[in-house]
C-alpha positions in Angstrom: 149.1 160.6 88.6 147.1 158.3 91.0 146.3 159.8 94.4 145.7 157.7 97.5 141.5 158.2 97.1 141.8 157.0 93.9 143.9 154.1 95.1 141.8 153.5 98.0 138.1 153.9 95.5 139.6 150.9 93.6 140.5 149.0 96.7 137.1 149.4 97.9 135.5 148.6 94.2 137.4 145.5 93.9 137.3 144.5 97.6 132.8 144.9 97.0 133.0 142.8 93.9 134.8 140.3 95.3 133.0 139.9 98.0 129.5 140.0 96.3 131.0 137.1 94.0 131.8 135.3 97.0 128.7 135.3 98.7 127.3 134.5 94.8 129.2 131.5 94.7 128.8 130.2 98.1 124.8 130.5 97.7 125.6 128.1 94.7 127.0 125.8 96.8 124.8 125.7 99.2 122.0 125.0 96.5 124.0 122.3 94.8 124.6 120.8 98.4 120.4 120.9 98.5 120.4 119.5 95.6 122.5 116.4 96.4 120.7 116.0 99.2 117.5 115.7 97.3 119.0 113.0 94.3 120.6 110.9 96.6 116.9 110.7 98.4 115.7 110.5 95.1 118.0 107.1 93.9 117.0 105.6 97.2 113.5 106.0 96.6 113.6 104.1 93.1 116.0 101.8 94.2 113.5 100.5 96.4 110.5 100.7 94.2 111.9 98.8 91.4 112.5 96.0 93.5 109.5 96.1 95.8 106.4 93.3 95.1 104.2 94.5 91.9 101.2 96.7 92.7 97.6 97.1 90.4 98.5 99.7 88.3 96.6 102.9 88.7 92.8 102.9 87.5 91.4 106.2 85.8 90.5 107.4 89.3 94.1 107.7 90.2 95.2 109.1 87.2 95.8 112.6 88.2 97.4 111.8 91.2 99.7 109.8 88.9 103.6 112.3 89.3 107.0 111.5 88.6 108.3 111.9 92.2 105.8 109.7 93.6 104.9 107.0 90.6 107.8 106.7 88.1 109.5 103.0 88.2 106.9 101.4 90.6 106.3 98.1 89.7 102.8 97.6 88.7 100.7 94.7 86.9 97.2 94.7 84.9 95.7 92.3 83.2 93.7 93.0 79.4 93.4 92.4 76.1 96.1 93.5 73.7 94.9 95.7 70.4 97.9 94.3 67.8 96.2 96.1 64.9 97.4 99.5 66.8 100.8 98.7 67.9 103.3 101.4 67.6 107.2 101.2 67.0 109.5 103.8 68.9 112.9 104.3 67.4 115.7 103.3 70.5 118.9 102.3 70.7 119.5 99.7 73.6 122.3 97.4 74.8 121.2 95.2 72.0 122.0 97.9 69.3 119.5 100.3 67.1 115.6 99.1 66.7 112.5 100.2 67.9 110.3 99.8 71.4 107.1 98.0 70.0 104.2 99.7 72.1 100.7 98.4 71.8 97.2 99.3 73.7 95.8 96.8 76.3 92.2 97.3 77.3 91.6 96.8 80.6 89.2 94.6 83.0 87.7 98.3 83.6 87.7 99.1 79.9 90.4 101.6 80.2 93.4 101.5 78.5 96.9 101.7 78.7 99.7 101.8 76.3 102.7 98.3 77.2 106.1 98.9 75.7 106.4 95.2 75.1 110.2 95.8 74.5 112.6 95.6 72.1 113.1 94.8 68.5 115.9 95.2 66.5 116.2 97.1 63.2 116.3 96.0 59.7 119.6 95.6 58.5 121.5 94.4 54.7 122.4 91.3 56.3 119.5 90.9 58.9 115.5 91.5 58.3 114.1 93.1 61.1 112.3 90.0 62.8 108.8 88.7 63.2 107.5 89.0 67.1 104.3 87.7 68.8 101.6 89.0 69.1 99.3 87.6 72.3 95.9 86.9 71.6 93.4 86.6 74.5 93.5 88.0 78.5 96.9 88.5 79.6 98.9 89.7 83.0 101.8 92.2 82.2 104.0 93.2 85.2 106.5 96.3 84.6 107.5 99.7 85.5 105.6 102.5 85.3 106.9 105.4 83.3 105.3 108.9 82.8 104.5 109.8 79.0 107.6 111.4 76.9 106.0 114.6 75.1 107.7 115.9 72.0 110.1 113.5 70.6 113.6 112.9 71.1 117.0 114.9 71.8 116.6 117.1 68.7 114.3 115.0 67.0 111.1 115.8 67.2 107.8 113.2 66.7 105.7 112.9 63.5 102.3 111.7 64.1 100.9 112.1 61.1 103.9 110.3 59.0 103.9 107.8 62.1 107.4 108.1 62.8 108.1 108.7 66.7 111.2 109.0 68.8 109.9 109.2 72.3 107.1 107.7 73.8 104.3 110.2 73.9 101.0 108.7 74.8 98.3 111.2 74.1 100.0 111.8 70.6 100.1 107.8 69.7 96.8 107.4 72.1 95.1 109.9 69.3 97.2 108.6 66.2 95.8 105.3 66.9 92.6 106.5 67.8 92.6 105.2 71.2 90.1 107.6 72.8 90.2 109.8 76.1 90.1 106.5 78.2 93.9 106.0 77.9 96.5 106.5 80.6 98.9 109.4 81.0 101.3 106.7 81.5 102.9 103.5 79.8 104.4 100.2 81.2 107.6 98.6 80.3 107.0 95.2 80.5 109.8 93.3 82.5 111.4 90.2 81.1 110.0 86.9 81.2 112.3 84.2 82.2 113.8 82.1 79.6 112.1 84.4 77.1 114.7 84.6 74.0 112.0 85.8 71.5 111.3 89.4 70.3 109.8 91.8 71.7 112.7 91.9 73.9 111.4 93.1 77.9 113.3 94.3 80.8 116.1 96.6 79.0 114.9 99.7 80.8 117.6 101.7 82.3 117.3 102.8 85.6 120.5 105.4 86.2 120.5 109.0 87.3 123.3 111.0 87.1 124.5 113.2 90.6 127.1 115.5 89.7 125.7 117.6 92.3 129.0 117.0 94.8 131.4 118.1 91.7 129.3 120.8 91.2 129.4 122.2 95.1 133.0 122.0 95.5 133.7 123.8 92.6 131.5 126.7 94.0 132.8 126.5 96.9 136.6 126.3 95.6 135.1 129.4 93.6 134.3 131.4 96.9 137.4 130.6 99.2 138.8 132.3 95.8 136.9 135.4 96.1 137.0 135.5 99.7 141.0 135.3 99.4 140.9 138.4 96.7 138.3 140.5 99.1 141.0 139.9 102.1 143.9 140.6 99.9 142.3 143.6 98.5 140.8 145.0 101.8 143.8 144.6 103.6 146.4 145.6 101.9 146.1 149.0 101.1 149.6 149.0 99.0 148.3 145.9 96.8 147.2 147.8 93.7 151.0 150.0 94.3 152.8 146.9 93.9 150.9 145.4 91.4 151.8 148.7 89.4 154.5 150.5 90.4 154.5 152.8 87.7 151.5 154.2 88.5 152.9 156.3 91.7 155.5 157.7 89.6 153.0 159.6 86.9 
């Protein structure tokens, strides 16, 4: 037979919990409001890199200043020598279908070196060999974006250096399978398109897109808490709640 401690012990427990889960879920909310904040600062700030005038790309004096937040997409440009001996394909899969990134080593004016995804090059098919590309010879310019190295391989597929088979773009790994030395950059350049350029390597297919979810994600806390904060007020004011809910239990 409940009595009206017991009765008001479980009004109490459930009023706390609810209340605690409340205050859990509104702290959420507030974090994913932060966070919204923060990638919507973020897409602005890349939005206006990729389409600002090209910079020099960093030298190896600026290399550990080189970061995500401040560096990733800025347009750069160098100018080298290209090492086609040591090129490096990179499975992807781009608007153009499946293939492979073809990333080869340019040296420098200053002797460093840093590792240009070229672009694109489809895969070998039944009906279709995979096709020839160029391969400059003598000083070039390269313009692109500047993207941070990609350790470890691909979404559950890890790289294999030593059987040369790579799914992401990790430059120390290729920069030591192709025995590129410790003068490399912790960073690689996606070339951009040249105009009326039809051959392969295929430039200018990176994707720039971020998802922000981060809105979804706050209301839904905060739909979560108004919740809670309903069952705390229900619970804490209505002392006969957990009677009516079960009536039987007043007659044991």
């Amino acid at each position: 037979m409940a009595t009206p401690a017991t009765g008001g012990a479980k009004r109490l427990i459930l009023t706390g919990i609810s209340a605690g889960l409340c205050l859990l879920f509104l702290a959420l909310g507030c974090w994913q409001v932060a966070r919204l904040g923060w990638k919507t600062a973020l897409i602005a700030q890349v939005e206006a890199r990729i389409h600002a005038p090209a910079v020099p790309a960093p030298g190896p004096d600026q290399w550990s200043g080189v970061t995500r937040e401040d560096d990733q997409y800025r347009v750069v440009s160098v100018r080298g020598r290209f090492l086609n001996d040591r090129e490096t394909k990179v499975q992807a899969v781009t608007e153009l279908g499946p293939g492979s990134w073809v990333l080869t080593p340019l040296v420098t004016d200053d002797g460093s070196t840093i590792l240009i995804n070229r672009g694109f090059v489809p895969s070998r098919t039944d009906q279709r060999p995979e096709p020839e590309w160029t391969r400059p010879e003598g000083p070039v310019s390269v313009t692109g974006l500047l993207r941070l190295s990609e350790p470890g391989g691909g979404f559950l597929r890890a790289n294999n250096p030593a059987a040369d088979r790579w799914t992401s773009r990790d430059v120390a790994a290729i920069a030591a399978r192709r025995g590129l030395g410790g003068q490399t950059a912790p960073y690689f350049i996606d070339e951009a398109a040249t105009p009326g350029e039809y051959g392969w390597p295929r430039g200018g297919l990176t994707v720039v897109r971020f998802s922000n979810n981060h809105l979804v994600y706050a209301l839904t806390w905060f739909g979560l808490a108004a919740l809670t904060a309903f069952g705390a007020w229900r619970f804490a004011g209505a002392p006969g709640l957990l009677r009516r809910a079960n009536p039987r239990s007043s007659e044991e």
